[in-house]
N, C-alpha and C positions, 0 to 999 in steps of 0.2 A: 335672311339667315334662317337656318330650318331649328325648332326649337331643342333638339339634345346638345348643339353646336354654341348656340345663343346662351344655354344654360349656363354651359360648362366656361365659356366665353368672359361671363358676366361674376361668375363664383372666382374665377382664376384674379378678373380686378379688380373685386372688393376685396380677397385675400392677400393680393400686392398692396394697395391703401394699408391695410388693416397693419402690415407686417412694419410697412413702412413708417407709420405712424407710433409704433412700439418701438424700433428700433433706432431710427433716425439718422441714419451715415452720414457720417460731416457735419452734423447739424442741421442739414438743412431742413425748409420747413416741411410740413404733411402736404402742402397742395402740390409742392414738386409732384409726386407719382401720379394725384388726385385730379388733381386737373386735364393734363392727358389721358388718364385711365376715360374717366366721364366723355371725352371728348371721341377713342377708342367704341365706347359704349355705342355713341351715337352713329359714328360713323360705318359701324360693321352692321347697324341696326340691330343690335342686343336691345336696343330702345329705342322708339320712335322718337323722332324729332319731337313730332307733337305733347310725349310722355315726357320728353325730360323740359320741354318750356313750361308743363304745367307745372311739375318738380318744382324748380325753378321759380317761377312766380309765386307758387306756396310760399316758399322758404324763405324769400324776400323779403317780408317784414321782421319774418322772427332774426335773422339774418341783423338784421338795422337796428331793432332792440339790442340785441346783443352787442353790437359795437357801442352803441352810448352807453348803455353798462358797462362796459371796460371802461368806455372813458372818463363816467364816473368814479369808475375805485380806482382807477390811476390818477386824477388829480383829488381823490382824496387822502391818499400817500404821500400825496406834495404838500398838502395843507398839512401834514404831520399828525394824519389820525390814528393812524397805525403806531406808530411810534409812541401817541401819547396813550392810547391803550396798553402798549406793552410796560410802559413806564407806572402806571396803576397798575396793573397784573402785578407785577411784581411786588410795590409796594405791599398792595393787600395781601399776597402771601406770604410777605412777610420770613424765605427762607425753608417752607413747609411743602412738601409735594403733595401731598393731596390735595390741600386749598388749591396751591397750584394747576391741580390737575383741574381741577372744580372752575376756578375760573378762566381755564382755555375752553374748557367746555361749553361757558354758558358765553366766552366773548367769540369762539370761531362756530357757534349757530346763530348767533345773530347775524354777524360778519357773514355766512352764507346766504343767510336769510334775504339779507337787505341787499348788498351789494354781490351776489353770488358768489360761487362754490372758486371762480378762477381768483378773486379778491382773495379768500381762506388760503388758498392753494399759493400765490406766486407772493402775496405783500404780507399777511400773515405768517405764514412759516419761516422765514427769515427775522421777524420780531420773535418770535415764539424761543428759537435758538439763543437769541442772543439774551433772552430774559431768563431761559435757564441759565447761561452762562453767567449772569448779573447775580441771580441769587445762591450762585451754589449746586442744585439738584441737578439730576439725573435728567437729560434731556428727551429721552425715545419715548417715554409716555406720553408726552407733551404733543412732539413730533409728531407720533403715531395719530393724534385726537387730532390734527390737522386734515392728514389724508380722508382719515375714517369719515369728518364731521364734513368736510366736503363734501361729500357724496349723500351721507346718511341726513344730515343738517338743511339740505336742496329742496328740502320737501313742502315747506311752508308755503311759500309765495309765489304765483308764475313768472318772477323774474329770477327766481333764485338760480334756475339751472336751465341750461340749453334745452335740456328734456321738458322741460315745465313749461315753456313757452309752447312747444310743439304738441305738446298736452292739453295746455290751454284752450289752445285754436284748435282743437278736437271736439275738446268737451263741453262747450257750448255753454260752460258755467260762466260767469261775473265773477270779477278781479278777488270781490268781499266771499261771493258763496265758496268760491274757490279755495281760497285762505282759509273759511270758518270746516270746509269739511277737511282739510289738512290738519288742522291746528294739532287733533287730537292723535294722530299716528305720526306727528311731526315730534311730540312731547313722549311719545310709548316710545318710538326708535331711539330719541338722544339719550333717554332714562334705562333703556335695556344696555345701549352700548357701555354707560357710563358704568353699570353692574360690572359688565363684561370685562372691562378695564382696569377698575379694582382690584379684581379677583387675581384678573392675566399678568400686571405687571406688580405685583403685591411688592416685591422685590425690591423694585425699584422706586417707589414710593414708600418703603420705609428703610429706607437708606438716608441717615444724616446729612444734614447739607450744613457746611462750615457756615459760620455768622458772617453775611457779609452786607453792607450798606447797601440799600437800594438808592440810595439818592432822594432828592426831593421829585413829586410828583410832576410830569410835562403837563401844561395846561392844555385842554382843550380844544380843539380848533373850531370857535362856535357854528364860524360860516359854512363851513365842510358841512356840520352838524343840522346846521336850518335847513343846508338845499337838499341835504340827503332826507330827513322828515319832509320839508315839503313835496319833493320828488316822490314819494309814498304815496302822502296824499291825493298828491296827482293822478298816481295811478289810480287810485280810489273813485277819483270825482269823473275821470275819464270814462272807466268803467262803466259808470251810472248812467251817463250820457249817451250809450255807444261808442264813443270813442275810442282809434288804438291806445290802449298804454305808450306807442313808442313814441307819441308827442311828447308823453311828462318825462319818459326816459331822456330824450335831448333837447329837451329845456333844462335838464339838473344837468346833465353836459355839459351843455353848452355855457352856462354859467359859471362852472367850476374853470373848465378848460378856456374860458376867456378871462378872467380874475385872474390866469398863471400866465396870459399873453400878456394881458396889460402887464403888467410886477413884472415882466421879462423874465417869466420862472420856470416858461415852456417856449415853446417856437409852432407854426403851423406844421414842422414836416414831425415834431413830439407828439402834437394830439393825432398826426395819421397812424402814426405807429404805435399809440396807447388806444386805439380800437382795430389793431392787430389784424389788419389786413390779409395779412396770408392764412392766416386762420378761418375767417369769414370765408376765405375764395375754397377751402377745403370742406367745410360744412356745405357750401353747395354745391362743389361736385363729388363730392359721399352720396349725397343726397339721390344723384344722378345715375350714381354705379350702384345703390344700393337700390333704387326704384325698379334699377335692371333685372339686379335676382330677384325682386317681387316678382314680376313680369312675367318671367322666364319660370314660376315654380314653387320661390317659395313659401308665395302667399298661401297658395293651395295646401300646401304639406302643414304650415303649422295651422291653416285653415281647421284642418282635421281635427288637429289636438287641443288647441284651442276651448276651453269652458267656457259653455253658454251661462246667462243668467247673473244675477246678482246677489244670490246665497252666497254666506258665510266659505259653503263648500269650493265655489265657484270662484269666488274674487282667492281664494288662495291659492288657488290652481293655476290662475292666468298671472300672480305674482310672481308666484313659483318659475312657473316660465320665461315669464320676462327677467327674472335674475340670470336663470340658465345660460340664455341666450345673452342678455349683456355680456357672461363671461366669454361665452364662443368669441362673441363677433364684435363687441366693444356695445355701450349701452346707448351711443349714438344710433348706430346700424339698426340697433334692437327697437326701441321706440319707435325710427319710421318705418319701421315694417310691422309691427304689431298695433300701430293705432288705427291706419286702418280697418285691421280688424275686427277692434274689440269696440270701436265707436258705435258702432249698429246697435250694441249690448246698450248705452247709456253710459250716463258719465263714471258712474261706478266702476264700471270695468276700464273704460279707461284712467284713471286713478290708481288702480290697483296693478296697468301694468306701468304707471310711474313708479308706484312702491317698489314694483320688482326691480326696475332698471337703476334707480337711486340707491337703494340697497345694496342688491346685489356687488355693484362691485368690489366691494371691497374686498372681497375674497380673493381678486387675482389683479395683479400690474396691468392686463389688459382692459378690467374691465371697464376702467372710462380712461379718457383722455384727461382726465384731471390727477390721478393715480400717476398715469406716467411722467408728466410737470411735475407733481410732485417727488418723483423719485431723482428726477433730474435735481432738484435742487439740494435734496437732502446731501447726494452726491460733490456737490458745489461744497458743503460745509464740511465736507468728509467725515460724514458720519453714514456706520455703513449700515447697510439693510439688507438682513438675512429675508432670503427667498421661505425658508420653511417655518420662518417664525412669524410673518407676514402671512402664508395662509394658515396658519395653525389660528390666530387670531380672525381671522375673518370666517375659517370655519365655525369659531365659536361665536361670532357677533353677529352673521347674516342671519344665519336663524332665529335666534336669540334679537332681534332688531326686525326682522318681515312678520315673524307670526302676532307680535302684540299691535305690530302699527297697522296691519291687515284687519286685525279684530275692532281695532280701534275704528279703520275707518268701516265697517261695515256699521258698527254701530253709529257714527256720524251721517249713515246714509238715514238709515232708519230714525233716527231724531230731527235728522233737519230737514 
């Protein structure tokens, strides 16, 4: 296929993914379009065979991590971790929406932190709902610091987000160096958005909440609690070793998710579909449509634009873009096509176009695939969500959350 034909070929099906993916007819899943598209890809040769196996064998482990982290935070929902968080959330606030707001904040960035941004997004925001409803208050602040902290809260750890993994295996850092040059624009972003929040829903955070019992506190679930800490650990000790992380990721799996076979409190065909199968087969043929328009173009074009270097100037240049871009084209798309890039530069640059893609979306429903799960559910509890008040909000948080975590990590680079 002659290259204007391949281009244009390649842009038309990662626009059909992209659309399909956001809108989703009948429900059904994103690999529906995704998997043929790739397959399309291959076979008009928009991508060589050879390009999309390599594709392919990349994404592979990041791919396998990511299923045992779902099927970590899905049987830590069964163990009733989530629930007894929300059941202390609510105690400690006691009836107050700010507290309240204060402690989704600091329990859905851990919650991303540890168990990822899909944990925050599909088992959290349904406790979150019904803990507003428990105490009284206004629930769209709450809600809202679900979506937002998803995305913006991903930053910490290379398990946290799909993006972090593919970062990860970029950037040539350790599980520990990795976390410690985060930590600090992981703590600037949650602390600008938390401002931003305040200020935006003033409204509804001093609005009365009638006195109502929260009940006695849920205890617990210790065991959830040791394999999720040792599963940490793991990643930690693996790291030092050489070792992939996604040993300690399905070791904590696999333990959690066999303690719910035995108890008879899952089934074999539960745990296939608590690491979400049709999902996984979508992230690799994305992968596949999306390596196509590199190929084809558009590595070259943001090649151009693209800032060298690891100044100050530089790393907010390449964040800046990778926000951009996550909202075009979703912040999936965005990261495999910009890490090749910025890799060359050191790990600094690639970090900073995580900042941009973690951040960025929150400004628009498209810009991650965790955005739109989350729209869908909010929708499930029938509560609605204005489109202009949605980005009016993230107009003011994206910036207000990229420029201090940008500074922040320039100076983590420079100290550590």
């Amino acid at each position: 296929m002659n290259t204007p034909l391949a281009e244009a070929l390649s842009v038309v099906l990662l626009a059909a993914v992209l659309a399909w993916a956001v809108i989703r007819p009948f429900g059904l899943p994103e690999a529906v379009p995704a998997v043929p598209a790739a397959g399309v890809a291959v076979a008009t040769g928009a991508i060589s065979l050879d390009h999309a196996r390599d594709e392919t064998l990349r994404l592979g482990p990041v791919v396998g991590f990511l299923a045992a982290v779902l099927v970590l935070a899905h049987f830590c929902d069964v163990e009733g971790l989530f629930r007894a968080c929300g059941a202390w959330t609510a105690r400690w606030a006691g009836g107050r929406p700010v507290r309240l707001l204060t402690a989704v904040f600091a329990l859905a960035s851990a919650i991303t932190a540890v168990l990822s941004l899909d944990a925050t997004v599909v088992l959290l925001t349904p406790v979150v709902f019904a803990t507003a409803a428990r105490t009284g208050v206004r629930p769209k602040p709450h809600v809202y610091a679900c979506t937002h902290l998803s995305n913006t809260a991903s930053l910490l750890l290379p398990v946290s987000n799909l993006t972090n993994l593919l970062a990860f295996a970029a950037s040539g850092l350790s599980f520990t160096r990795f976390a410690a040059l985060m930590a600090l624009p992981w703590l600037a972003a949650i602390g600008a958005e938390y401002l931003v929040f305040r200020r935006f829903f003033a409204r509804d955070l001093a609005a009365a909440a009638p006195a109502r019992s929260t009940g006695e506190p849920a205890g617990l679930p210790l065991f959830a609690l040791v394999t999720v800490a040792c599963t940490l650990a793991g990643f930690v000790v693996a790291s030092a070793f050489g070792a992939d992380p996604v040993w300690a990721a399905l070791a904590g799996a696999l333990v959690l998710s066999g303690r719910a076979l035995l108890r008879r409190a899952a089934t074999p065909v539960t745990v296939v579909r608590a690491a979400a199968p049709a999902f996984l087969a979508f992230v690799l043929a994305l992968g596949v449509v999306v390596r196509a328009v590199v190929d084809n173009g558009l590595a070259d074009a943001l090649g151009r634009v693209l800032p060298g270097g690891t100044g100050l100037p530089a790393l907010l240049g390449v964040a800046a873009l990778a926000a951009v871009l996550a909202n075009l084209i979703n912040n999936l798309p965005a990261v495999l096509v910009l890490l090749p890039l910025a890799a060359p530069a050191g790990p600094g640059a690639v970090l900073a176009v995580l900042l941009g893609v973690n951040i960025g979306p929150n400004l628009t429903y498209a810009g991650s695939l965790a955005t739109l799960l989350w729209r869908r559910i909010v929708h499930q509890h029938e509560h609605g969500v204005d489109l202009g008040e949605f980005t009016r909000l993230g107009l003011l948080t994206v910036p207000a959350a990229l420029v201090p975590a940008v500074v922040a990590l320039w100076g983590s680079l420079r100290v550590l």
